[in-house]
Each structure stands twice: as structure tokens, then as C-alpha cells.
C-alpha positions as CSV (number, residue, x, y, z in Angstrom):
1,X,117.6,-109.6,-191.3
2,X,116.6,-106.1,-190.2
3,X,117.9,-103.4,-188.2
4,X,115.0,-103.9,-185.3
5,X,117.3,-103.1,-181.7
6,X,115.2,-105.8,-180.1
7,X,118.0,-108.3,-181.1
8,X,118.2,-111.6,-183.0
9,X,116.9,-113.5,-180.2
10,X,113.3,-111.8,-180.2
11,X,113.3,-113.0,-183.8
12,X,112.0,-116.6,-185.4
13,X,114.1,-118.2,-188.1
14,X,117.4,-117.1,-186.1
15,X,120.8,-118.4,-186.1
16,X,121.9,-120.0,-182.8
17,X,125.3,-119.1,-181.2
18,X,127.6,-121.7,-183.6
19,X,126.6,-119.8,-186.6
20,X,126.5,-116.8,-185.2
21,X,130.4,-117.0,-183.9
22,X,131.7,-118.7,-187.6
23,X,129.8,-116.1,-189.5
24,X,130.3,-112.8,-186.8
25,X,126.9,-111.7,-186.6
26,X,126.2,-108.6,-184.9
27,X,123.6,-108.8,-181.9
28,X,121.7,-105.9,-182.8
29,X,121.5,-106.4,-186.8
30,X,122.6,-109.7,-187.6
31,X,125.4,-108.7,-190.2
32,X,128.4,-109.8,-190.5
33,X,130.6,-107.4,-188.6
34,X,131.4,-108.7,-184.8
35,X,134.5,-110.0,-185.9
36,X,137.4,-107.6,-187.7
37,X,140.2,-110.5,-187.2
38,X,139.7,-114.1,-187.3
39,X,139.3,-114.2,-183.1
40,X,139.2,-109.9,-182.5
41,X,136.4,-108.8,-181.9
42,X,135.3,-105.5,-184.1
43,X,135.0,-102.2,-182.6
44,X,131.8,-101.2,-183.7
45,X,129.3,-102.6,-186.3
46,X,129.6,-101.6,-189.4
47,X,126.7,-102.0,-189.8
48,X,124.0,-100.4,-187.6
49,X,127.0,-98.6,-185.3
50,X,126.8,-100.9,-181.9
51,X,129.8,-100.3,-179.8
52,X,131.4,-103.7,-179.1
53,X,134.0,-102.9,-177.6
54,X,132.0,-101.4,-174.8
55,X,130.1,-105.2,-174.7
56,X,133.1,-107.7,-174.5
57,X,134.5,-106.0,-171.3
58,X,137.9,-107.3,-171.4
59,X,137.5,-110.6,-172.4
60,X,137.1,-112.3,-169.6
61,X,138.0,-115.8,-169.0
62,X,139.3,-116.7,-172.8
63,X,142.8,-117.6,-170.8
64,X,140.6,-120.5,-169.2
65,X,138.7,-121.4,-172.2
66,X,142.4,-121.8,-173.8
67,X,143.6,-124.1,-171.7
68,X,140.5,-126.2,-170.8
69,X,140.5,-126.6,-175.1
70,X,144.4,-127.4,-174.3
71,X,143.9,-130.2,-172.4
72,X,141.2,-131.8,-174.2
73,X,143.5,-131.8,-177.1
74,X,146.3,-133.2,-175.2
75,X,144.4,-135.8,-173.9
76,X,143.0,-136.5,-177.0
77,X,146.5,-136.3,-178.8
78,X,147.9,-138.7,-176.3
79,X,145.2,-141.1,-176.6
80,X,145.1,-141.4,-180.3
81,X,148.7,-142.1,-180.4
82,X,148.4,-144.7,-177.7
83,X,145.7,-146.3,-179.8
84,X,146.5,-145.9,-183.5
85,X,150.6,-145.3,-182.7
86,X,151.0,-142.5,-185.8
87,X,154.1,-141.6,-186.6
88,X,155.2,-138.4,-185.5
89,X,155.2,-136.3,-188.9
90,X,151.3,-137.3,-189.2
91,X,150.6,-136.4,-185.4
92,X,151.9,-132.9,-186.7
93,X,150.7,-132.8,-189.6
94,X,146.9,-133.8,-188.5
95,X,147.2,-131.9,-184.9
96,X,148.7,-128.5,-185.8
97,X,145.5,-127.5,-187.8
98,X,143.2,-129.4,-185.2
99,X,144.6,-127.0,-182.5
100,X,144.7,-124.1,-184.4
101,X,140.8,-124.6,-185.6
102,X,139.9,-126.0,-182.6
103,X,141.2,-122.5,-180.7
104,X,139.9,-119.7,-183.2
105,X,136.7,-121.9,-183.0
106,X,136.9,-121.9,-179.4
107,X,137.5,-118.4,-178.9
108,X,134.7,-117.1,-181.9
109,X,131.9,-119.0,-179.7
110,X,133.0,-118.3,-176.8
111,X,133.2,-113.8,-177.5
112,X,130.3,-114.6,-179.5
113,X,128.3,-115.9,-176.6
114,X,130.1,-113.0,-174.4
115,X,128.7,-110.1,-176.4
116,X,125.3,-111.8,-177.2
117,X,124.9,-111.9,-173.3
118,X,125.7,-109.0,-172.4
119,X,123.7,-107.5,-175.2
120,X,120.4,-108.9,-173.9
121,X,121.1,-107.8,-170.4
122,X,121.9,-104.2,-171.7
123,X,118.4,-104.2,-173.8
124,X,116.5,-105.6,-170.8
């Protein structure tokens, strides 16, 4: 992948958004830099230098992406043990990684898909 500021999106052979939020590629160069934490976002690329910071803008929204995720888990929780009845050391055991995935996932795509946005409207 090259350094070309036009963006990944300009380019053929790209990754879509789901592999760009579990690998944390950068908008601009494509490396693996947007992410310093597993859900906080970088500062800057390492990279080619793009301020990130400057594109997430506060993070808008990832409160209501949290809890919409909550409450399909819930629901799904709650239907599961209506239908298969686990007992409740598997229901922990099996849902406490589900969530915790399920969230960092979540919240990956959902920055990812933030900065990428605001990205191309900055290059346009």
C-alpha cells in the first residue's frame, strides 16, 4: 500500500471497513496505526503523520452504539436461555467474552467508519 493522500478508497484491491477496523488501517496510508489501544483511537499515524485526533471529533455517538450492541445481546442472552435453558456458569462463561468482543468490535468499526468519513470529506 502506498503513501498516495488520495486515500484507500480511490484505490482497487482495497480493504472494506471490517478489515480495516480489526487491522487499524490508516485512511491516508493504509498501515496499521489508527488504533494505539484495542478501542483508542491513535493520535497520529505513525506512519505517514495524519492527525487523528483532529478526524474522530469527540467520538460521537459510541454511547448509542454501546447500548444498541447492549440490547441485542440481552435480547439474545435471554432468548438463548429461554430456548436451550444453560446453566448459569456456561451463560457466563460463553457471554462475558461475546460481550466483551462483541463491544471492542463494535466500537473498532464504528471509529473506523468515523475517521474514514470524515477523511474523504476533508480530501474532497
Amino acid at each position: 500500500m502506498g503513501t498516495d493522500p488520495a486515500g484507500p478508497s480511490e484505490h482497487k484491491g482495497q480493504p472494506g471497513l471490517v478489515s480495516a477496523a480489526l487491522s487499524g488501517l490508516c485512511p491516508r496510508c493504509g498501515a496499521k496505526t489508527l488504533f494505539a489501544a484495542p478501542a483508542a483511537l491513535a493520535e497520529e499515524c505513525g506512519a505517514c503523520g495524519l492527525d487523528i485526533f483532529a478526524l474522530e471529533r469527540g467520538g460521537r455517538f459510541v454511547g448509542v452504539v454501546t447500548m444498541l450492541l447492549a440490547l441485542v445481546l440481552i435480547l439474545a442472552a435471554l432468548g438463548i436461555d429461554e430456548w436451550l435453558r444453560p446453566p448459569l456458569w456456561l451463560s457466563f462463561l460463553v457471554w462475558a467474552p461475546v460481550t466483551v468482543g462483541g463491544v471492542l468490535f463494535a466500537l473498532r468499526f464504528y471509529k473506523t467508519m468515523w475517521v474514514y468519513h470524515q477523511y474523504e470529506e476533508r480530501a474532497e
